[in-house]
C-alpha positions in Angstrom: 0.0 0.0 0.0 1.3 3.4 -0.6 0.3 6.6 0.9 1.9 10.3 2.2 4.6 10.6 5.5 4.3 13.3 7.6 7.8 14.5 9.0 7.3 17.1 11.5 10.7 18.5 13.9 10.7 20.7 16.8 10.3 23.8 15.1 7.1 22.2 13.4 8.8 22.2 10.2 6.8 19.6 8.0 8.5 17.0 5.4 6.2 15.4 3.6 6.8 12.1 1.1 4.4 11.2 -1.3 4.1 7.8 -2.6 5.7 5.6 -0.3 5.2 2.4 0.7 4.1 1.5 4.2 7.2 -0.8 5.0 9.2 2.5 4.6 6.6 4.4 7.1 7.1 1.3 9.9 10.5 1.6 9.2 10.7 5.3 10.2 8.1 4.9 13.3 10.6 2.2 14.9 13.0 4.8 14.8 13.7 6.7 18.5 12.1 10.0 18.1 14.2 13.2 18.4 17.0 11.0 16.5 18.3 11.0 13.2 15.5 9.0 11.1 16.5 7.4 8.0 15.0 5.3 5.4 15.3 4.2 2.0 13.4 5.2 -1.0 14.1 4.1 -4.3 17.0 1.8 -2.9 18.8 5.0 -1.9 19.3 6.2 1.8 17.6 8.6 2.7 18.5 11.0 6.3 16.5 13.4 8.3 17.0 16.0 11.0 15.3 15.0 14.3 11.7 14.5 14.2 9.3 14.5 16.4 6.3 13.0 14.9 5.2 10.7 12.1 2.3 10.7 10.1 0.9 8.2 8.1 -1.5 9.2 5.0 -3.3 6.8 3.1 -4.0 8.8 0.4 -2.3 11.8 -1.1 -2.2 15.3 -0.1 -4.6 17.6 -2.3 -2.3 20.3 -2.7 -5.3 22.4 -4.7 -7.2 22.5 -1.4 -4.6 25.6 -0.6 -2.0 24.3 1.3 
């Protein structure tokens, strides 16, 4: 299943990744928050500031809604 990540740091900076698979989501959750989080995407590693929280979308986000 594939669906949008939510990345969101201290400063309530927001990352988002569309179109990734779930695996990679559970693989990011396990991760101790606050730490570096890393996954990979496309068979390439991929490295993140500290976040905070995770979410998972299943859909996409409608970015004509006016984000």
């Amino acid at each position: 299943m594939k669906g949008t990540a939510l990345l969101i740091n201290d400063n309530r900076i927001v990352t988002v990744l569309e179109n990734i698979g779930h695996e990679v989501y559970e693989e990011m959750k396990r991760q101790k928050p606050k730490e570096h989080i890393h996954c990979e995407i496309d068979k390439k590693k991929v490295e993140f500031g500290p976040i905070t929280k995770i979410v998972w979308l299943k859909d996409n986000v409608d970015w004509q809604y006016g984000y």
